[in-house]
C-alpha positions, 0 to 999 in steps of 0.5 A: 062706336058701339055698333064698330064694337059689336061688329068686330066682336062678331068677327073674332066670333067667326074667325074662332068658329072657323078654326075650331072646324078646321082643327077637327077636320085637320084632326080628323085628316090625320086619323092613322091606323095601327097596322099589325100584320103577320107575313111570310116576307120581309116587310122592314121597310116596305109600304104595302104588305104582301105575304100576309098570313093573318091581319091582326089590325082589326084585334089592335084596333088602333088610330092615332092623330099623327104618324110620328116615331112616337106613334110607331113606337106605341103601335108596335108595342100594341101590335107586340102585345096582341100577337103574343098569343099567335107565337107558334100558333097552329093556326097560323101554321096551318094557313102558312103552310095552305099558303105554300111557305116552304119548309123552314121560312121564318115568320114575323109580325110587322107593323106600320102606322098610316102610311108609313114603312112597316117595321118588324115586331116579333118573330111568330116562328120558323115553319115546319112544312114537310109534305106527305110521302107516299110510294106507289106499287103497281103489280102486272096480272099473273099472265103479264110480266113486269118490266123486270121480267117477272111474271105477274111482278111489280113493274117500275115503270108503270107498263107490263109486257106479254108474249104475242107472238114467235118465233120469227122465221122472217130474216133479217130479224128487226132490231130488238126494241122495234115498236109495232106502233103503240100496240107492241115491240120486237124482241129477238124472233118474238113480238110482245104486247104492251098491257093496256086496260082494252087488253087486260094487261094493265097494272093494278096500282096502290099507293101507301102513305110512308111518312104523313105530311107535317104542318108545325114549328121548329 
């Protein structure tokens, strides 16, 4: 009777054991980050994040046993508090703006916890991102004339034009604007060379910043 006793005292001590090892795994199992991410898409709803300008997952640094509303809830929160610093950060600016996020997108926080949808937490801002505006003016030689016929004048169209040969007594004349294959084109009774570099005729060309690219918030 004793030796029964013993024994199944010894059973109940296993069975014990056994589920103490299985809730730490199942704990375990059940360990769910807080997600905490900031991105240019809309991510309500969705499982996977894209558009991520900066993961602050790693600054909350948060897991919890279950998934639940509860959860979600404190994670947000969390997430909340940690990207308060980020609201219409410059840094997060400039990595919006490398990233090609046009002009005037509004950027938030989201956040998710485990496998769940992410949720959104906070507006970050709404991107100012103008590029650079710059005009370039090229000038022919002075023995050249630009496209507007002005010798030695700023060509429009990148090309300047002179006088190779003429008049023509050759009848009927081409029409005006008959290209001499790339080299040139008639004109009335005369041929006009195109500039290029192997001829000295080619503009010399600059460009000047007008207004300087703009990489802020609203």
């Amino acid at each position: 009777m004793r030796n029964l006793a013993t024994l199944c005292f010894l059973l109940a001590s296993l069975a014990f054991f056994g589920l103490g090892i299985f809730a730490t795994k199942t704990s375990a199992s059940l360990s769910a980050t807080c997600f905490c991410k900031i991105s240019k898409d809309r991510l309500d709803g969705v499982v996977t994040a894209t558009g991520v300008i900066k993961d602050l997952t790693g600054e909350v640094n948060k897991t919890y046993t279950f998934q639940g509303e509860t959860q979600q809830g404190m994670c947000k929160g969390e997430c909340s508090n940690t990207a308060n610093k980020y609201v219409k950060s410059q840094a997060v600016a400039a990595a919006a703006c490398a990233a090609n996020v046009p002009d005037s997108t509004s950027i938030y926080v989201y956040s998710a916890v485990g496998t769940k949808a992410y949720r959104e937490v906070r507006p970050i801002g709404r991107l100012k991102n103008s590029p650079a505006v710059a005009q370039t003016t090229c000038t022919c030689p002075p023995s050249w004339y630009s496209d507007t016929n002005v010798l030695g004048g700023v060509t429009t169209n990148g090309t300047c034009k002179k006088l190779a040969c003429g008049p023509l007594s050759i009848t009927p004349l081409p029409p005006d604007g008959t290209q001499v294959g790339s080299w040139g084109f008639t004109w009335g009774n005369t041929i006009w060379a195109y500039s290029s570099n192997a001829n000295g005729g080619a503009p010399t060309c600059s460009t000047t910043v007008i207004s300087p690219a703009l990489c802020s918030w609203y």
